[in-house]
C-alpha positions as CSV (number, residue, x, y, z in Angstrom):
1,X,70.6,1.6,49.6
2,X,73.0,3.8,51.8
3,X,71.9,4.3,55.2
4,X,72.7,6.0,58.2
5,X,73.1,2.7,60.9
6,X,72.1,5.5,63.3
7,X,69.0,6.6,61.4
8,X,68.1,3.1,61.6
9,X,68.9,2.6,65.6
10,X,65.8,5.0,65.8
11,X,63.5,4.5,63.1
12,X,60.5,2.0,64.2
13,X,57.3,1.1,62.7
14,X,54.5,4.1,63.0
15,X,51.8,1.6,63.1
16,X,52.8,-0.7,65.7
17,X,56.5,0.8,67.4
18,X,58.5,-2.5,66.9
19,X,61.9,-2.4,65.1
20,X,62.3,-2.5,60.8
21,X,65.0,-4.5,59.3
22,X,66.3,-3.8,55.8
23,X,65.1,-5.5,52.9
24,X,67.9,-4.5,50.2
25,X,66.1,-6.4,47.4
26,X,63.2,-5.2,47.6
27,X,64.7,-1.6,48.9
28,X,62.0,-1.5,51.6
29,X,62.2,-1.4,55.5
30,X,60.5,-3.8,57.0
31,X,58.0,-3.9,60.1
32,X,59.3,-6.9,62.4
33,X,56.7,-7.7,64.3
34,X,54.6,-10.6,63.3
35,X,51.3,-9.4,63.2
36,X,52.1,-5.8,61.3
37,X,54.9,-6.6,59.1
38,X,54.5,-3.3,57.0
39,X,57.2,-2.7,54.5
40,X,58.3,1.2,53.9
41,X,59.9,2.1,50.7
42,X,63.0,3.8,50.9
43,X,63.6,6.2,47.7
44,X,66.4,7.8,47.1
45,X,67.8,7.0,50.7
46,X,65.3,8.4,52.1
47,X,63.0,6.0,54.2
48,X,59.2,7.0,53.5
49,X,57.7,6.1,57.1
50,X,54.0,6.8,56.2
51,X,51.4,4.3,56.6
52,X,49.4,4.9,53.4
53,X,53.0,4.5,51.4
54,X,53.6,0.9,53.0
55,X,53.1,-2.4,51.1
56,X,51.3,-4.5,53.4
57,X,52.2,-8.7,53.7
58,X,51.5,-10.9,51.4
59,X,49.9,-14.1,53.1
């Protein structure tokens, strides 16, 4: 997954704001706050920051 470092200074959550963190295994952005924890796909590169499209936790 090749992305831009500043893409991800600005990219946050659209459900709750906080921060993502890349998940390179799973190719996924991650929500890191602990109550949302939403994880956005990223396909080909490109980060897919809809709600609807996000994998929510597992418990």
């Amino acid at each position: 997954m090749q992305l831009d470092p500043q893409l991800l200074e600005i990219l946050a959550c659209p459900q709750c704001h906080s921060t993502l963190r890349v998940d390179e295994a799973a190719n996924e952005l991650v929500c890191t706050s602990a109550t949302c924890g939403l994880a956005y796909p990223v396909r080909d590169d490109i980060p897919v920051m809809l709600i609807d499209e996000a994998r929510r936790p597992t418990a």
